[in-house]
KELOPA-440391 format. One line per 3 residues: for each residue x negated, y, z negated of C-alpha. Coordinates in steps of 0.05 Angstrom, whole numbers. Example, Ala and Ser with C-alpha at 12.3 -4.5 7.8 and 13.67 -1.06 7.14 Angstrom:
2
-246 -90 -156; -273 -21 -143 .
END
This chain:
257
766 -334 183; 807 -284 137; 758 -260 75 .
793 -215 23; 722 -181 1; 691 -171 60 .
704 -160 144; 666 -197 192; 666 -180 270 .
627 -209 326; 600 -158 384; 558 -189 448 .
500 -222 414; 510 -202 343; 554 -194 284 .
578 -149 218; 590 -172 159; 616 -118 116 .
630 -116 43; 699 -88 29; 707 -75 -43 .
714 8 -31; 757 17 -97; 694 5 -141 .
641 16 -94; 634 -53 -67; 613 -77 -132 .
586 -154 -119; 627 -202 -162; 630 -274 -155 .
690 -279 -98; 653 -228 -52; 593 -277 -56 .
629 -330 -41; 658 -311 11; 592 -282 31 .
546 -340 33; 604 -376 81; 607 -316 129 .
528 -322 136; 519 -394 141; 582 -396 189 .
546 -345 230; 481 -377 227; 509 -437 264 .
548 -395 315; 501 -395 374; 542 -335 400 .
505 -294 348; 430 -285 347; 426 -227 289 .
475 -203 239; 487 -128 209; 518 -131 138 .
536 -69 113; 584 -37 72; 614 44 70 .
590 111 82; 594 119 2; 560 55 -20 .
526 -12 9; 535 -37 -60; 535 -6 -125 .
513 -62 -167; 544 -134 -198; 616 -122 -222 .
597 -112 -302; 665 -144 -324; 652 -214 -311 .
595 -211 -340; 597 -163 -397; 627 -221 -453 .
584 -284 -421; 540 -318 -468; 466 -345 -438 .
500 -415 -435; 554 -382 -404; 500 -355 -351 .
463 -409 -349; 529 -463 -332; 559 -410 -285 .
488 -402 -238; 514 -342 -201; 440 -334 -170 .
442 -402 -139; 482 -367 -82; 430 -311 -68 .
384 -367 -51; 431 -388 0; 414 -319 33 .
350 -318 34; 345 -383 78; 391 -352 125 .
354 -365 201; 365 -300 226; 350 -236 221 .
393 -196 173; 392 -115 188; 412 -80 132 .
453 -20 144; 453 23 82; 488 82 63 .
499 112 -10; 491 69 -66; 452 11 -66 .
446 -7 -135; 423 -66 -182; 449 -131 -143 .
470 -78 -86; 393 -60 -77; 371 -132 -98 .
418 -157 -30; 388 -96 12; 323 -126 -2 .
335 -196 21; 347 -171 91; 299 -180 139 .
302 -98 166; 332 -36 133; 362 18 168 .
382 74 111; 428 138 115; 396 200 86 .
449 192 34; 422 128 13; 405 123 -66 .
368 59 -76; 357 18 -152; 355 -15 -207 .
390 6 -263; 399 -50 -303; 364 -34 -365 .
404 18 -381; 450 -39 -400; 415 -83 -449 .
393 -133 -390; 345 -127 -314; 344 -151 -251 .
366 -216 -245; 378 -232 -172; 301 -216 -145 .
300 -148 -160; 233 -155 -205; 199 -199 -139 .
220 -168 -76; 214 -99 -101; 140 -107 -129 .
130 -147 -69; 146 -80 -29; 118 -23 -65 .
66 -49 -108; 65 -58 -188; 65 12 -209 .
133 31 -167; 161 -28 -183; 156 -20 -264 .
178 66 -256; 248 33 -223; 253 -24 -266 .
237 7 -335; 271 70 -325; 328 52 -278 .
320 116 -237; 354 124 -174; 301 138 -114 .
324 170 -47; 319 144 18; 261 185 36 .
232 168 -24; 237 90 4; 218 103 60 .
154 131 38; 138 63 -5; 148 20 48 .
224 -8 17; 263 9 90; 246 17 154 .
282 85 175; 326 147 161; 380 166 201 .
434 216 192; 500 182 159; 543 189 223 .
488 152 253; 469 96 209; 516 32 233 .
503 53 301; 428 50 292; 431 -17 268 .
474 -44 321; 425 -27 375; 372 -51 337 .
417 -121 332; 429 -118 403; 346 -106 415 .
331 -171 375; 394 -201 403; 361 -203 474 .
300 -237 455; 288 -311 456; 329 -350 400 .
283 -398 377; 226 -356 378; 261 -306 331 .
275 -358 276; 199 -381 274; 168 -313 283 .
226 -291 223; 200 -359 184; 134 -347 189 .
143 -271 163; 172 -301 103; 120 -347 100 .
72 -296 81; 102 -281 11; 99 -353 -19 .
31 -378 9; -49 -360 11; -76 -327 72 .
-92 -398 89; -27 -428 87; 9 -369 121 .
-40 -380 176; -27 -458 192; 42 -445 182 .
48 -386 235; -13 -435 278; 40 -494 278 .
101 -447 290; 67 -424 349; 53 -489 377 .
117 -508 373; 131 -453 419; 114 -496 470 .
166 -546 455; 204 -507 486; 248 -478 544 .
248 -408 533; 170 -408 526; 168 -432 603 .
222 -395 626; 194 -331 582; 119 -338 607 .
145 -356 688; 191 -296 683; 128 -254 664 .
84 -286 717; 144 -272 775; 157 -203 746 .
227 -212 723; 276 -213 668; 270 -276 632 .
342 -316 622; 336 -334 545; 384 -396 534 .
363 -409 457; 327 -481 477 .
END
């Protein structure tokens, strides 16, 4: 389909879904998420592509929420419009979601980042939440998922002061998974796409479900949940074809059954 905020391409086993918004940074407004949400649940039915990239530049993933439509909104205003129902949409996304970051990921820009399921960061990345410093905070999971990553204490010193932290910083708390150089960045996260790519289908989804699982459950819950997931493993073909291949010391032939 033709999207006017963002580019999506499909490569053997994967896709990117870029933002394109350059002139400001790919600030998210309402349109890109829009057209957004579609890309990602079009791609989550598209059995052609088993893990999707979404990216934006060299000079920003995202810089934040486009202020304008925003800045004269009343609560009602807020409240009618719902602008976070969308965000939800992303987060039950089946597959994985690689992150590939590179300069500013900012406010809604870092609060996307960290609904994706792996992030792969430039060493130019400068990751945040700098809402207060205009009257308001984090609106889009930015309070959750980044506590939910680095612990309380983190958390608040990005929150309350709306500092910027660097990509080794994030790294060291635990908020991405690696640095690369930014010439290197995309390309990282495509052949980490086409690693997951090659594994089982179905297996991915549950595994990825019961990783999310963790966050919104006791220790008790997570554990029947990831018990039954596995279980129904054995529903299915890839298991038999996964665990003969291994037996017969060959390549398995995954066909996402």
């Amino acid at each position: 389909m033709n999207y006017t905020n963002i580019h999506v391409t499909k490569e053997a086993g994967y896709a990117i879904v870029q933002l394109n918004r350059p002139d400001v940074l790919n600030a998210i407004n309402i349109a890109l998420m829009q057209e957004l949400v579609e890309a990602l649940e079009n791609l989550d039915k598209d059995n052609d592509v088993r893990c999707i990239i979404l990216t934006g530049n060299e000079k920003a993933f995202a810089a934040g929420a486009d202020i304008k439509e925003m800045a004269d909104a009343s609560a009602v205003d807020m409240l009618i419009r719902d602008q976070f129902a969308r965000w939800d949409k992303i987060r039950r996304i089946k597959k994985p979601l690689i992150a590939a970051v590179s300069g500013f990921a900012l406010g809604g820009g870092c609060e996307l980042m960290m609904t994706c399921d792996i992030v792969i960061a430039s060493e130019s990345a400068k990751i945040g939440q700098p809402e207060i410093n205009i009257g308001v905070m984090p609106g889009a999971g930015g309070t959750q998922r980044l506590t939910r990553a680095v612990g309380k204490a983190k958390a608040m010193e990005v929150v309350l002061t709306g500092k910027m932290i660097t990509a080794a910083e994030a790294l060291q708390w635990g908020l991405i998974n690696k640095i690369v150089p930014v010439e290197y960045y995309l390309q990282d996260a495509k052949d980490l796409a086409k690693e997951i790519a090659s594994k089982p289908p179905v297996a991915v989804r549950l595994a990825k479900e019961a990783v999310l699982k963790s966050f919104d459950t006791t220790i008790e819950g997570g554990l029947e949940f990831e018990r039954k997931n596995f279980y129904l493993l054995f529903a299915s073909e890839d298991q038999k074809e996964g665990m003969k291949a291994f037996v017969e010391k060959r390549k398995a032939d995954w066909k996402g059954k």
